[in-house]
LUMGU-982157 format. One record per residue (C-alpha): residue in three letters; x, y, z. Coordinates in nm, 4 decimals. Example, Ala and Ser with C-alpha at 12.3 -4.5 7.8 and 13.67 -1.06 7.14 Angstrom:
2
+-----+----------+----------+----------+
: res :       px :       py :       pz :
+-----+----------+----------+----------+
: ala :   1.2300 :  -0.4500 :   0.7800 :
: ser :   1.3670 :  -0.1060 :   0.7140 :
+-----+----------+----------+----------+
//
This chain:
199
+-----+----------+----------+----------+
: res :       px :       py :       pz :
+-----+----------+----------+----------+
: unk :  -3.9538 :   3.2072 :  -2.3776 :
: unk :  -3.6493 :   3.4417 :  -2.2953 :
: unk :  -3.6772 :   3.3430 :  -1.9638 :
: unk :  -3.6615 :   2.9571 :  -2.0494 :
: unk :  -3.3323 :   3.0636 :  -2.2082 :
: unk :  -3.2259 :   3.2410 :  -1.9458 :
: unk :  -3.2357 :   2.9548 :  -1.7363 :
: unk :  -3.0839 :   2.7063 :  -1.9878 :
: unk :  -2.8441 :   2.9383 :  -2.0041 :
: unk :  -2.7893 :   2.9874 :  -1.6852 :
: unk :  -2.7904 :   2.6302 :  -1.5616 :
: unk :  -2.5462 :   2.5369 :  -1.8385 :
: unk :  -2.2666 :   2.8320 :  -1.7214 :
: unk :  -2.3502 :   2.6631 :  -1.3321 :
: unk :  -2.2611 :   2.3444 :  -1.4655 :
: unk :  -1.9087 :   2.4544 :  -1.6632 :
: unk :  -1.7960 :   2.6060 :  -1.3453 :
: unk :  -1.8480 :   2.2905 :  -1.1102 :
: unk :  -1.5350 :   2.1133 :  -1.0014 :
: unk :  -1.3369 :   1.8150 :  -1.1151 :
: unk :  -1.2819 :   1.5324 :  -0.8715 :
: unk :  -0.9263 :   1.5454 :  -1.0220 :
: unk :  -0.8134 :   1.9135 :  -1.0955 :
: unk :  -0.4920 :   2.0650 :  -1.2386 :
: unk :  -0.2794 :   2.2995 :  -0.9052 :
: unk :  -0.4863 :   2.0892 :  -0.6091 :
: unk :  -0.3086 :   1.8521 :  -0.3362 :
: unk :  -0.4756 :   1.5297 :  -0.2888 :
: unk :  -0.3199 :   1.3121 :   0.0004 :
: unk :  -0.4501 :   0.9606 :   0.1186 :
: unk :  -0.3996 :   0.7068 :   0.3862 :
: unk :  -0.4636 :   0.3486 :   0.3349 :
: unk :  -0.4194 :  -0.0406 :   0.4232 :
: unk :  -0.4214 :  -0.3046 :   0.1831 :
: unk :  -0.5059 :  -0.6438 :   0.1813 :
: unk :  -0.2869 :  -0.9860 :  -0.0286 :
: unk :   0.0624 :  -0.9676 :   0.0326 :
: unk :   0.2701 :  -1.2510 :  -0.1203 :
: unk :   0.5465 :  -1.1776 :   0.1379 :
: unk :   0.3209 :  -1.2367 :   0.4686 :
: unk :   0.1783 :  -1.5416 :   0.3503 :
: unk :   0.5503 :  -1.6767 :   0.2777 :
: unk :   0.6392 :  -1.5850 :   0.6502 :
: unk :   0.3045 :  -1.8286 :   0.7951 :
: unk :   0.4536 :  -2.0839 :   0.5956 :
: unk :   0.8065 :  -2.0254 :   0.7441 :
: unk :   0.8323 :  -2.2355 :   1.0661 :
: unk :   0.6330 :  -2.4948 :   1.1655 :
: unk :   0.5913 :  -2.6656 :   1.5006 :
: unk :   0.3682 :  -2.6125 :   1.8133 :
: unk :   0.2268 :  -2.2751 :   1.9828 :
: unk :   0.2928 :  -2.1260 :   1.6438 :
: unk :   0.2431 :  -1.7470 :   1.6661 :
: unk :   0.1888 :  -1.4839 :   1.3538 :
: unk :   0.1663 :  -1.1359 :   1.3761 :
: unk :   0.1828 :  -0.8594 :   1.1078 :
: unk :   0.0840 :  -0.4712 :   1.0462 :
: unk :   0.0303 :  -0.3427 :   0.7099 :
: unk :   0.0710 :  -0.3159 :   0.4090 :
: unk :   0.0402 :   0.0833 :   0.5318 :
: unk :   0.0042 :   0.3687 :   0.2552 :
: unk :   0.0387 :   0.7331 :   0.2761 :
: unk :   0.0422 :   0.8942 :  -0.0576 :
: unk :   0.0713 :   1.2259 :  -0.1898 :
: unk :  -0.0153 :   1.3678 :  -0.5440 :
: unk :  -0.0344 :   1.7150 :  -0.7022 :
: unk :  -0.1692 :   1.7687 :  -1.0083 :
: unk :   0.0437 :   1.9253 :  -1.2956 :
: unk :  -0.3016 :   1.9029 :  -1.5483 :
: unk :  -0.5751 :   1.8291 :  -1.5796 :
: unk :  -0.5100 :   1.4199 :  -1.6512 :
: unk :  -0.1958 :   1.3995 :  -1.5092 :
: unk :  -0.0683 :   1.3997 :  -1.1443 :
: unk :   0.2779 :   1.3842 :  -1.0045 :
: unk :   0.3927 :   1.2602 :  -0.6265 :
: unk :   0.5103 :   1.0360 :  -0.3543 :
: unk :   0.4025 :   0.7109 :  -0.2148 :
: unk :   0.5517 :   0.5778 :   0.1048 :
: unk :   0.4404 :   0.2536 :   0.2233 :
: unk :   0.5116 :  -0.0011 :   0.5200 :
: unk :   0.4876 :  -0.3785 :   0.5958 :
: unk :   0.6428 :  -0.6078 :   0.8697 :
: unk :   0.5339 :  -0.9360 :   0.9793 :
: unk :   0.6993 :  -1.2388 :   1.2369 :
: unk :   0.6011 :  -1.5607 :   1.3090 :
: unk :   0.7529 :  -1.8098 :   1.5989 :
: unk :   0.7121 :  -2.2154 :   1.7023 :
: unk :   0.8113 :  -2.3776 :   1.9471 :
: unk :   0.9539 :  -2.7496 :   1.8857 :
: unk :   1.1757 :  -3.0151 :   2.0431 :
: unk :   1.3801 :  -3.3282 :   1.9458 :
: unk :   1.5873 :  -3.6200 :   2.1363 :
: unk :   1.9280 :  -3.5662 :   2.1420 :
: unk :   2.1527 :  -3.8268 :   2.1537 :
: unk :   2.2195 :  -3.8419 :   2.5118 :
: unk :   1.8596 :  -3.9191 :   2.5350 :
: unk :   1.7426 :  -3.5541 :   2.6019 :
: unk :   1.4444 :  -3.3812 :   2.4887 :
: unk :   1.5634 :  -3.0144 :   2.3515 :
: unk :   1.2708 :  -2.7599 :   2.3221 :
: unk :   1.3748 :  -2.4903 :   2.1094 :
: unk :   1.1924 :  -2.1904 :   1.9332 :
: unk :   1.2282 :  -2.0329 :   1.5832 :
: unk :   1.1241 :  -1.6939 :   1.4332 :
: unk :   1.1380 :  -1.5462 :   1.1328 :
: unk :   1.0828 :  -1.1719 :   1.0844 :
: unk :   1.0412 :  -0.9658 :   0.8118 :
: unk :   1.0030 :  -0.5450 :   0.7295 :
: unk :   1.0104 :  -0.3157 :   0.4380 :
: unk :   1.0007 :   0.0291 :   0.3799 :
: unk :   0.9263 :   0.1675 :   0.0167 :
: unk :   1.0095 :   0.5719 :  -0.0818 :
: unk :   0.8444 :   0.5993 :  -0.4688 :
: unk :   0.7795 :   0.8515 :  -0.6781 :
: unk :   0.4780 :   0.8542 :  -0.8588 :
: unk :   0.2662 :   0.9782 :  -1.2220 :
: unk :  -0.0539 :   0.9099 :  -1.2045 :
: unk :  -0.2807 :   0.9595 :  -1.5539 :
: unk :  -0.6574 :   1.0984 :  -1.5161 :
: unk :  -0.9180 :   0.9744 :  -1.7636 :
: unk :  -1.2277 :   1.0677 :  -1.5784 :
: unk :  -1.4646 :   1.3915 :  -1.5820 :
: unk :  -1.6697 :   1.3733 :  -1.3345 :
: unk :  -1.6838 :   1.6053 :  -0.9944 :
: unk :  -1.6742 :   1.2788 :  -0.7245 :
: unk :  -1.5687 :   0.9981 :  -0.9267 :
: unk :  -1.1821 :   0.9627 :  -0.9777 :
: unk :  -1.0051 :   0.6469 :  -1.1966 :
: unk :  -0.6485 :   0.6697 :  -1.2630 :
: unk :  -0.3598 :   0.4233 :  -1.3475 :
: unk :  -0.0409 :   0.4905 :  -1.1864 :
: unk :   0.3298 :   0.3850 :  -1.2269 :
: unk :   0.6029 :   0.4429 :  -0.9416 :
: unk :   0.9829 :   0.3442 :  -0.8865 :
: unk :   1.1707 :   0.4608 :  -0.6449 :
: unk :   1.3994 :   0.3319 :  -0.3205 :
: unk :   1.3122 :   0.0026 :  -0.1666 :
: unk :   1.4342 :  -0.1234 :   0.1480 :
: unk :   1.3941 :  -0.4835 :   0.2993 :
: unk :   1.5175 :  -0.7121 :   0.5960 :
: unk :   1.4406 :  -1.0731 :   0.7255 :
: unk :   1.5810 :  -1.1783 :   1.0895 :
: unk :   1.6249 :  -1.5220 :   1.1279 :
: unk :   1.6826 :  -1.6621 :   1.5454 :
: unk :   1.6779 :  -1.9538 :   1.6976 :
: unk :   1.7356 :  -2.0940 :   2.0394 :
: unk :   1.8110 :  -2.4330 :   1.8878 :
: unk :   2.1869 :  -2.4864 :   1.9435 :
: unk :   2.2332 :  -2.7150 :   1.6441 :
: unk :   2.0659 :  -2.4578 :   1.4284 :
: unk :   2.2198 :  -2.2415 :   1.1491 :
: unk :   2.3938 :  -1.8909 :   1.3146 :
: unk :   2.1050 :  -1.6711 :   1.3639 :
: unk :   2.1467 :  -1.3514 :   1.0968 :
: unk :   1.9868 :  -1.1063 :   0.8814 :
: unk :   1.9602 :  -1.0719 :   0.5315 :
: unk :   1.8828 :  -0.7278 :   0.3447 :
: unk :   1.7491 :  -0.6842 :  -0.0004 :
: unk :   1.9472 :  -0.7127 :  -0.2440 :
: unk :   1.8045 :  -0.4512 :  -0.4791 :
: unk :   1.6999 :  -0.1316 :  -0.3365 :
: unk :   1.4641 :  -0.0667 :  -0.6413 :
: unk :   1.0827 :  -0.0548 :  -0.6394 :
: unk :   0.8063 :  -0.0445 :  -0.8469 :
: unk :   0.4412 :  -0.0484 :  -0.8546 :
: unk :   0.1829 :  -0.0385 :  -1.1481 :
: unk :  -0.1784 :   0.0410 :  -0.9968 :
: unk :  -0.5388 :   0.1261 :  -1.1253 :
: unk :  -0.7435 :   0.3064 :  -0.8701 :
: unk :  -1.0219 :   0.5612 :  -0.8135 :
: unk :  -1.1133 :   0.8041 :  -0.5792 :
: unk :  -1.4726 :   0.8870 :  -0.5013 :
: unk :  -1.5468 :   1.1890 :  -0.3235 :
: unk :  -1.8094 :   1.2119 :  -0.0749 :
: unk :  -1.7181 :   1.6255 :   0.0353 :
: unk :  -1.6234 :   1.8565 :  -0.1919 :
: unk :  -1.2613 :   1.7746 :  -0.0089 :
: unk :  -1.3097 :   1.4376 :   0.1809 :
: unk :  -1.3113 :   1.0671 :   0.0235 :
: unk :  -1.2247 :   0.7256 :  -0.0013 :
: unk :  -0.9459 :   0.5510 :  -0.2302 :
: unk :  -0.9199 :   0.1935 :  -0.3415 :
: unk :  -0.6459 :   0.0656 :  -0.5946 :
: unk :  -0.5605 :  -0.2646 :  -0.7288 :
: unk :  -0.2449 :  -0.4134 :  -0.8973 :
: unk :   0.1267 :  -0.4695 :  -0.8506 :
: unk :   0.2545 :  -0.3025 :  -0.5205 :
: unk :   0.2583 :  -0.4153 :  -0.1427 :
: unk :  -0.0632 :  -0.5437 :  -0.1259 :
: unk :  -0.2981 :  -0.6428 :  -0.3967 :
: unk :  -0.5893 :  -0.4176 :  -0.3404 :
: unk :  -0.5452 :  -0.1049 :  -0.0766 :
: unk :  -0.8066 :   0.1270 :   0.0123 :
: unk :  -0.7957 :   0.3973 :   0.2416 :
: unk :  -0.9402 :   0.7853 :   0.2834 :
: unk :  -0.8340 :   1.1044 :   0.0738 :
: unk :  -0.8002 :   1.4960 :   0.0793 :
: unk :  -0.8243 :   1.7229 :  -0.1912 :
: unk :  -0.6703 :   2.0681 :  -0.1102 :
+-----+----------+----------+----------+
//
């Protein structure tokens, strides 16, 4: 019987002492790519014609968080997105003429945001959070054309250098210090997953 205790025991102080996935003084840093951004499916739509041609890389993530306790995390999230598309059309110009011209539109942003993130798991690989960031915002469309009865070719820059993003996510640990991240909500992309550290 004492041993039976002795392992109850035992077992229970083996349990208390196993790790968090989320844990107050460690460094958790992930890399992602998300998926649904309003802004690149804007820029498809932007010129139409023939031998239309889209390109685009992101939305790219690289986030940092430390945690200040044991439910609540501070950090950085800096995150990337550009995207072009070109056509190629013509018209008759009064002299008779056919004029073959080509559009593009092109667009990039660059986001700096700091970052709380609030803990309400307990559990040593599974991770759910919600997280709020604002921080500096920074965004650009080129417009060109080689139309010559086209508007002057120019750029135009945010005008608000403020972000924000509101996400829930979770991390699930597959290593003691390796995993994967996914979050969904309100930032460059709808959903974003990606791999994570824990340091």
């Amino acid at each position: 019987m004492k041993k039976i205790i002795f392992m109850i025991a035992l077992t229970g102080s083996f349990l208390s002492l196993q790790s968090q996935a989320f844990e107050i003084g460690k460094s958790y840093v992930s890399l992602g790519y998300g998926v649904g951004n309003f802004t690149q499916s804007l820029i498809k739509a932007a010129v139409s014609g023939t031998d239309t041609k889209y390109s685009s890389f992101g939305p790219a993530f690289l986030k940092y968080e430390y945690g200040i306790s044991d439910k609540v995390g501070i950090g950085v999230n800096v995150a990337y997105l550009s995207a072009s598309v070109s056509a190629t059309d013509n018209y008759t110009d009064a002299n008779n003429k056919t004029i073959y011209y080509t559009d593009k539109v092109q667009f990039n942003t660059t986001s700096i945001l700091g970052r709380v993130n609030f803990h309400f798991g307990e559990n040593e690989k599974i991770d759910p959070y919600f997280g709020f960031g604002m921080g500096y915002r920074n965004a650009k469309w080129t417009y060109s054309s080689s139309d010559p009865n086209a508007p002057q070719n120019g750029n135009i820059k945010n005008l608000s250098p403020f972000g924000m993003e509101i996400t829930f996510g979770c991390r699930f640990l597959l290593m003691e210090n390796l995993g994967i991240y996914t979050e969904v909500g309100m930032a460059k992309a709808v959903a974003q997953f990606g791999v994570c550290g824990k340091f």
